[in-house]
C-alpha positions as CSV (number, residue, x, y, z in Angstrom):
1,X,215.1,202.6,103.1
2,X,212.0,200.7,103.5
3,X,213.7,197.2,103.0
4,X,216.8,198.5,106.2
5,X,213.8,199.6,108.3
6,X,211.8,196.1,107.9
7,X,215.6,194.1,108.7
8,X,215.9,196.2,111.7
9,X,212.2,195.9,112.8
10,X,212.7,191.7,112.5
11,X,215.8,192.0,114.9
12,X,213.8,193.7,117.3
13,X,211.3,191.6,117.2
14,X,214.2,188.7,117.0
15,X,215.6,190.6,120.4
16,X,212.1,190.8,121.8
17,X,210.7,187.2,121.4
18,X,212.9,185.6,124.0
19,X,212.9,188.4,126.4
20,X,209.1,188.0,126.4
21,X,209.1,184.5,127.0
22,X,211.4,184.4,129.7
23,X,209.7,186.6,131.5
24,X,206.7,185.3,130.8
25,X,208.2,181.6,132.5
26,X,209.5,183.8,135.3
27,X,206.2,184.3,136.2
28,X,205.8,180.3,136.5
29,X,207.9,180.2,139.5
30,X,205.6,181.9,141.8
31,X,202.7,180.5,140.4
32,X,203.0,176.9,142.5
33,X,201.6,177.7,145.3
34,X,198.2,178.5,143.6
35,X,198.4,175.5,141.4
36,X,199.5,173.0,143.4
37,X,196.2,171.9,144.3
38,X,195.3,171.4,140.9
39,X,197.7,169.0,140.3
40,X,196.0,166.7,143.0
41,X,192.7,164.7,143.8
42,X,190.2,166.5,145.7
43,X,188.6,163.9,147.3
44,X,191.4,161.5,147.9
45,X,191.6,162.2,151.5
46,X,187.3,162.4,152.2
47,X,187.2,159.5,154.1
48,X,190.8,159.0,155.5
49,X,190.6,158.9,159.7
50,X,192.9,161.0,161.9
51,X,195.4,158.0,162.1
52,X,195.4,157.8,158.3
53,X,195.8,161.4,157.8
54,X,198.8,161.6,160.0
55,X,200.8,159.1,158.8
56,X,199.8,160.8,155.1
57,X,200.3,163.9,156.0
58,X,204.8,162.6,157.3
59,X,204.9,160.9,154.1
60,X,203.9,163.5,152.4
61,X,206.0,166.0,154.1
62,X,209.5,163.7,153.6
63,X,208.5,163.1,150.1
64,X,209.0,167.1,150.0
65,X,211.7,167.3,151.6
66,X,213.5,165.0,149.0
67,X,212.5,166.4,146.4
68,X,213.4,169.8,147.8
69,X,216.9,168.6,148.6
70,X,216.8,167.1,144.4
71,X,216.3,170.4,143.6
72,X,218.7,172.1,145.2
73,X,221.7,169.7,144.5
74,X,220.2,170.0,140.8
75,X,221.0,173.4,140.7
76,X,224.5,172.9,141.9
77,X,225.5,171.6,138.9
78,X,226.0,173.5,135.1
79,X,222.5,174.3,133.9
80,X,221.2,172.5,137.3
81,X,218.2,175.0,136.8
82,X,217.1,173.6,133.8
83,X,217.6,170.0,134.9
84,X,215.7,170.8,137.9
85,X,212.6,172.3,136.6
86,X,212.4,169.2,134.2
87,X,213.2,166.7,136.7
88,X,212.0,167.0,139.7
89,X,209.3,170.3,139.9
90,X,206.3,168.8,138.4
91,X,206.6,165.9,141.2
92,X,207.2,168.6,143.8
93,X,203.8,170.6,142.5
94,X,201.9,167.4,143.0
95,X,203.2,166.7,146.3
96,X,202.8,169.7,147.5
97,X,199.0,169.9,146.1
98,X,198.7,166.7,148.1
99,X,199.8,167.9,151.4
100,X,197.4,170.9,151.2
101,X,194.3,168.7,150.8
102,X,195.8,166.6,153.5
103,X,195.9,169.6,156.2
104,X,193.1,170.7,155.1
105,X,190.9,167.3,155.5
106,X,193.4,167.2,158.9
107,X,191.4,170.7,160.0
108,X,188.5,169.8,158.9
109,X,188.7,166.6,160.8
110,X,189.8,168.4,163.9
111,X,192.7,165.9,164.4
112,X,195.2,166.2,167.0
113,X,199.1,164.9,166.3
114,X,199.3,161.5,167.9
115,X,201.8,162.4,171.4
116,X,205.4,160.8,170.8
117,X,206.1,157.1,173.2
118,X,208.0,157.3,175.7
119,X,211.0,156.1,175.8
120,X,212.0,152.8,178.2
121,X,214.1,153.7,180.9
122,X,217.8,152.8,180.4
123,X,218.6,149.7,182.8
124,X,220.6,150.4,185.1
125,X,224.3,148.9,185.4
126,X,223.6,147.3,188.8
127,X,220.6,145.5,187.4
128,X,222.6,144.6,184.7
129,X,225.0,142.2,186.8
130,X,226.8,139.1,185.2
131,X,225.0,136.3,185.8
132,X,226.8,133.1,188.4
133,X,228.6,130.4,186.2
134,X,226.9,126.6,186.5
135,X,229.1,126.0,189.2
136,X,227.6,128.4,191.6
137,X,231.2,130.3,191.2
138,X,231.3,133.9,191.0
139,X,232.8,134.7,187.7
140,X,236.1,136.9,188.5
């Protein structure tokens, strides 16, 4: 009786083992926000100017964006969750650590987003006229 109780308490604890972990990796998931700056290099953006900062701070913002978009055609796929965690999250940790020391040196800097050019007007068709052959004909 004692042997059937100690079989049964090792497939419970069989049972138990990979319940526990995934659970305890669920738990990763949320964690990235809180850890992503840990992943990065405090003082990387200490002395970067507003310019600097902005064109960071795109770069850094795209980069996420692909990798976001990695991730989610990853998971398209059969065990795309897997491959996705050990591809691409780990990059999208850092990156996203990154961009949060970037706005934050962006606030601290008090820097304004540069205003967009403006566009050229569109020449006009008239202006735009065919231009007289040598001859001093008018093309036809």
């Amino acid at each position: 009786m004692a042997a059937s109780f100690s079989c049964l308490l090792r497939g419970f604890g069989a049972l138990l083992a990979p319940l526990a972990a995934g659970v305890a990796l669920s738990g990763c998931a949320g964690m990235s926000e809180t850890v992503a700056p840990a992943f990065a290099d405090p003082g990387k953006y200490e002395l970067y100017d507003c310019k600097q900062l902005e064109t960071e701070r795109k770069a850094l913002a795209n980069r996420t964006a692909d990798l976001q978009r990695l991730m989610d055609k990853a998971e398209t796929g059969a065990g795309g969750a897997v491959v996705s965690e050990l591809a691409y999250r780990n990059d999208y940790i850092a990156v996203r650590g990154q961009a949060q020391l970037a706005d934050e040196a962006w606030r601290r800097n008090r820097c304004r987003e540069t205003p967009p050019e403006p566009t050229p007007p569109a020449a006009s068709p008239s202006s735009a006229a065919k231009p007289a052959s040598k001859s001093g004909k008018a093309i036809r």
